[in-house]
N, C-alpha and C positions, 0 to 999 in steps of 0.2 A: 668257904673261905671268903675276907672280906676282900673286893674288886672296886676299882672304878673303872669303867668303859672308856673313859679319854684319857686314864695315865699310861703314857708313854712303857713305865713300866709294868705293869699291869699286862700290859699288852705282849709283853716282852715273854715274863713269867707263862702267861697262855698260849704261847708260842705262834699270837699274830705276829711278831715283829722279830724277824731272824738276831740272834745274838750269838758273838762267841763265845761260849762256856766255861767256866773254868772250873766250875763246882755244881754240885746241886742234891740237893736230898730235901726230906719232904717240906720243910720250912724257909730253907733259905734259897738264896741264888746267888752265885755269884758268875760275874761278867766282863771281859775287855772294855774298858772306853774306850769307842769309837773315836775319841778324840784324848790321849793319851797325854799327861805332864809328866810324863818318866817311862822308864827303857820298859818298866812292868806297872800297869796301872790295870786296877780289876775295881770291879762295885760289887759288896757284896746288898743284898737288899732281902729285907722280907717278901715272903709268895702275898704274906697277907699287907692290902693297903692300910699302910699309915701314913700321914702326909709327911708329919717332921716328926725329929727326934721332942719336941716341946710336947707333943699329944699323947707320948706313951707315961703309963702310969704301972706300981708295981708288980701288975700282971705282968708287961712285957720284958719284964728281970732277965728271966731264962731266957730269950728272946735275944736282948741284948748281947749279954754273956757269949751266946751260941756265938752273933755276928762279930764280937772281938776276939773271941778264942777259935775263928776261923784263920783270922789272919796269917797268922806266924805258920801253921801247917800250911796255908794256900800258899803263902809269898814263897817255904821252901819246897815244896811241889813245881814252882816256876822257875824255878833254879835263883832266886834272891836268896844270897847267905851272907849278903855283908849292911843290912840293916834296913827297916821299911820307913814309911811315915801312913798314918793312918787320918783319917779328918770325916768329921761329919759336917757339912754344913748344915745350919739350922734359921730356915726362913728367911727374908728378903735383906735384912741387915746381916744375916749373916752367909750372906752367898748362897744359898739354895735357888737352883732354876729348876732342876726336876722335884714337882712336890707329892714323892713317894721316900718316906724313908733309905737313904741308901748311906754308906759306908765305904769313900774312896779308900783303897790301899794301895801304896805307891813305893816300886824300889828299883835298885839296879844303880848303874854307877852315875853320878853326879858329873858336871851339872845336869840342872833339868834342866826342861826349856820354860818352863815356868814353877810357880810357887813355891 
């Protein structure tokens, strides 16, 4: 599987870098942000390194798919039943600071504290 040695999450997936869990089977991962914009905020991210959603090409279809048709079963597994918001950022104009593929999902009651 594709790695790089200084991503953050990389390291996460490898189990150098402790994370709270929310999911996980052989391709994906998903995870609490440590630093939360809602009552339920999870990442879900590929095991394999991509940097941004701009690099993947039709191979990673199913890929995709997997990581948006995780959503709606994770957010109701976390007891969210009254609606999510999903967001990928993609590279420096468009908000990306971790550059591994990831997929915020975010719910639970409003306001947030941010976005």
């Amino acid at each position: 599987m594709n790695a790089d040695p200084n991503c953050i999450f990389c390291k996460i997936v490898a189990g150098q870098i402790p994370a709270r869990k929310a999911y996980e089977d052989d391709e994906l991962l998903a995870f609490h942000d440590i630093h939360p914009w809602a009552p339920v905020h999870v990442l879900v991210i590929p095991k394999q390194h991509i940097a941004t959603l701009a690099e993947v090409g039709p191979e990673h279809d199913a890929l995709l798919g997997r990581m948006l048709g995780l959503a709606p079963r994770l957010m109701k597994s976390l007891g969210v039943g009254n609606g999510f918001r999903t967001v990928i950022n993609t590279g420096p104009d468009g908000g990306q600071e971790v550059y591994h593929l990831h997929m915020h999902v975010m719910g639970g009651p409003r306001p947030w504290s941010k976005g």
